[in-house]
C-alpha angles and dihedrals in degrees: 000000000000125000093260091048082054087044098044091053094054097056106040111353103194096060087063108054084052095113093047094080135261099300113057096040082064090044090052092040097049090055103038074058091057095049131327090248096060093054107045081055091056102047093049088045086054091032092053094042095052095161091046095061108030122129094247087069 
């Protein structure tokens, strides 16, 4: 997880979980949609369990 991936997911979380697959992108913009809170917890969860959440799996 680099500093512009963080940053990325503080400003606008969806755009940094893109490369993660479908599925998270949805799952991050559904709740950045729900509050901004919500959102910027989930990108750096699925940013931080890269393997967990990869598209292969």
């Amino acid at each position: 997880m680099t500093f512009f991936r963080v940053l990325l997911s503080i400003v606008f979380p969806p755009l940094a979980v893109i490369d993660q697959g479908c599925g998270s992108v949805l799952i991050v913009f559904i709740l950045t949609l729900c509050g901004w809170v919500p959102g910027v917890i989930a990108a750096l969860v699925i940013l931080n369990n890269p393997e967990r959440w990869s598209r292969g799996t």
